[in-house]
C-alpha positions as CSV (number, residue, x, y, z in Angstrom):
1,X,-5.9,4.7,-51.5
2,X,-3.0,5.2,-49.5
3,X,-2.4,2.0,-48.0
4,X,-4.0,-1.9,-48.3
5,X,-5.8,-4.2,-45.9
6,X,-3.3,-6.3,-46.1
7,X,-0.7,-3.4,-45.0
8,X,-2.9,-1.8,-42.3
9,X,-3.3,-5.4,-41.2
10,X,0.4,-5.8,-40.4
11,X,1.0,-2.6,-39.4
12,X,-1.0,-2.6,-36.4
13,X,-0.1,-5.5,-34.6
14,X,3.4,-4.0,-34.7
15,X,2.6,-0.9,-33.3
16,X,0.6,-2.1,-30.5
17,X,3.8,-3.8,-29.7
18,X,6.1,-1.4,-30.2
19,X,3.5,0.9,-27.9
20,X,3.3,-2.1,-25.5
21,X,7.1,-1.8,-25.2
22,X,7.6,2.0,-24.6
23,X,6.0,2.2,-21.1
24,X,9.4,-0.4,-20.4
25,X,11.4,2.2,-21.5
26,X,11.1,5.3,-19.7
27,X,12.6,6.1,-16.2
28,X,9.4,7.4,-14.2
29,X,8.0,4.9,-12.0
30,X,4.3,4.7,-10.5
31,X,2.4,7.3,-8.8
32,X,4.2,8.9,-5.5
33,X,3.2,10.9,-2.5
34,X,5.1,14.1,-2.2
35,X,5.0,17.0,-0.5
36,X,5.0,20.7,-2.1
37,X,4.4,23.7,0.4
38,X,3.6,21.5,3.1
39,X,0.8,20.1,1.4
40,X,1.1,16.2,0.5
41,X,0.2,15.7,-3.1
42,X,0.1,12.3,-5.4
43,X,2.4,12.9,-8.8
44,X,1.0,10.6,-11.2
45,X,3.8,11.1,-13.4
46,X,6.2,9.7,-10.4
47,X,9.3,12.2,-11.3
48,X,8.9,13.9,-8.2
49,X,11.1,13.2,-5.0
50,X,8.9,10.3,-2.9
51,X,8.1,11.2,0.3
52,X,9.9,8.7,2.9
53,X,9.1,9.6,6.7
54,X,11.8,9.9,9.2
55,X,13.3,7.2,11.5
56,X,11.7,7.9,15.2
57,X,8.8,9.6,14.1
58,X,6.3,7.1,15.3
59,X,5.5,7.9,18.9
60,X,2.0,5.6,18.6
61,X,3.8,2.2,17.9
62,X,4.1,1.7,21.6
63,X,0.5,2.2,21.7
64,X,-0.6,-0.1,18.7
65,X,0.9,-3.0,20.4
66,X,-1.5,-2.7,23.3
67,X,-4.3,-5.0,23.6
68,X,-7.8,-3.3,24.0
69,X,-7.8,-4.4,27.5
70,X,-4.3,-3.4,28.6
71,X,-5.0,-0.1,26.7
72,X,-8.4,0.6,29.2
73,X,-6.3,0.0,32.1
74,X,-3.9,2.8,31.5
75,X,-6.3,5.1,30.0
76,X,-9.9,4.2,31.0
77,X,-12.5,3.2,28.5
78,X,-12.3,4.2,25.2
């Protein structure tokens, strides 16, 4: 027999803690929305470049903070 209970008994507690640990270590972060070829894509991995949109890119935010009634008036019913 290669190893004991008593040994495997010890020696996995430590290295579900020392697996526990690793994700701590390493430099990628979660899951990030990218683009590649103009076509948006999630990179689980979270190495590629995040997507951030551009300042002054939101032309509906003037819209958004219309009620449902001041939004009829300008445009009819929706």
């Amino acid at each position: 027999m290669i190893c004991s209970r008593r040994d495997f008994l010890v020696t996995v507690p430590l290295a579900g803690g020392a697996l526990a640990l690793l994700p701590a270590f390493t430099i990628a972060q979660g899951p990030v929305l990218s683009f590649h070829l103009d076509q948006p894509y999630v990179d689980p991995t979270g190495l590629a470049e995040p997507f951030i949109p551009p300042s002054g890119m939101r032309s509906g935010a003037p819209l958004a903070a219309l009620s449902e009634e001041a939004l009829s008036r300008y445009y009819g019913f929706i």
